[in-house]
C-alpha positions, 0 to 999 in steps of 0.5 A, spaced: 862 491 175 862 485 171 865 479 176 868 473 173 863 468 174 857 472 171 853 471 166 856 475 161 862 471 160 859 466 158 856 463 151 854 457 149 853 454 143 848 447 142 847 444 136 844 436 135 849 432 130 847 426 126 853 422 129 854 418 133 858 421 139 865 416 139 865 420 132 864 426 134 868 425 141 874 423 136 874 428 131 876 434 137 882 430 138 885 428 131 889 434 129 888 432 122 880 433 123 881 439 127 884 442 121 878 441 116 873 444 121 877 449 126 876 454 121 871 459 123 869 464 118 873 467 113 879 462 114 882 457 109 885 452 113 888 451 120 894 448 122 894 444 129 898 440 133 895 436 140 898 432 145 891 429 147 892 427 153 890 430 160 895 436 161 898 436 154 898 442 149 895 444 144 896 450 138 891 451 133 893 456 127 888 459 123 889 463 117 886 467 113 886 470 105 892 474 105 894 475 113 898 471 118 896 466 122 891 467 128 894 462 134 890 459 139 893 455 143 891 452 151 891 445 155 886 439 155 883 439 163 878 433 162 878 428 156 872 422 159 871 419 152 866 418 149 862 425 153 866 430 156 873 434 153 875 440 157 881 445 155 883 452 156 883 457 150 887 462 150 888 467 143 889 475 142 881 474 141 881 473 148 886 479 151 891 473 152 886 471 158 886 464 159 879 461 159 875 454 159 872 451 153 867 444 155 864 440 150 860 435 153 856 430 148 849 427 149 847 421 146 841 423 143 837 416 139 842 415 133 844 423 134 849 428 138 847 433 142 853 437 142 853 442 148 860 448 147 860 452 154 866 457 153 867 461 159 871 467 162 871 470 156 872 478 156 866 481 155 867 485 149 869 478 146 863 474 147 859 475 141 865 474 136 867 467 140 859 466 139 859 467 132 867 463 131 863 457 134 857 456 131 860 456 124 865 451 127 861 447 130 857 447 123 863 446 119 864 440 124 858 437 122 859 437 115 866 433 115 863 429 120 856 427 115 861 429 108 856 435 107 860 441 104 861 447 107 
């Protein structure tokens, strides 16, 4: 029996960003950046709408070649600029469960580590959520050093 605070549940991903963290901060709150690296994948493009403020709203539409759009939406539970930005995620790809997505970012010199902690995922769904965000955060790093994807 797999309880909700148990490991499996739980993924996370970390990845040390050549930015500085006001920028990397910034750019989970700007929809239109969002958009740029929101797209995990084989999706093209992402629509996004956020209302950045605690308890504000957020929709996150991914599309891909020839099917409709994929909707992710939830609500933000934490914003402490420039370190810590926490938010619910819900999405057919989490069962309409909702779950808790925590990025915390770390002054590293001249660098970020950026720390994405995605919990009370179904279990089946842990491994495709891995993959989902470590290409986005890959693609993050690449708006946000203008390298192409």
């Amino acid at each position: 029996m797999t309880l909700p605070n148990d490991r499996e549940d739980v993924l996370v991903v970390r990845r040390l960003l050549p930015v500085r963290r006001e920028d990397v901060f910034a750019a989970w709150l700007d929809p239109v950046s969002l958009a740029q690296w929101m797209c995990p994948g084989d999706v093209e493009r992402a629509t996004v709408e956020v209302d950045p403020k605690v308890g504000g709203k957020f929709r996150i539409v991914m599309w891909r070649p020839r099917a409709d759009g994929a909707e992710h939406w939830g609500e933000y539970l934490a914003i402490q600029p420039p370190s810590l930005l926490s938010f619910t995620w819900l999405s057919a790809y989490t069962d309409l469960t909702p779950t808790v997505v925590t990025i915390e970012l770390l002054e590293r010199g001249a660098s970020t580590e950026l720390i994405l902690t995605h919990r009370r995922l179904p279990a089946p769904r842990v491994d495709a959520h891995r993959q989902g965000w470590t290409d986005i955060v890959r693609k993050l790093e690449a708006v946000l050093t203008r390298h192409p994807t």
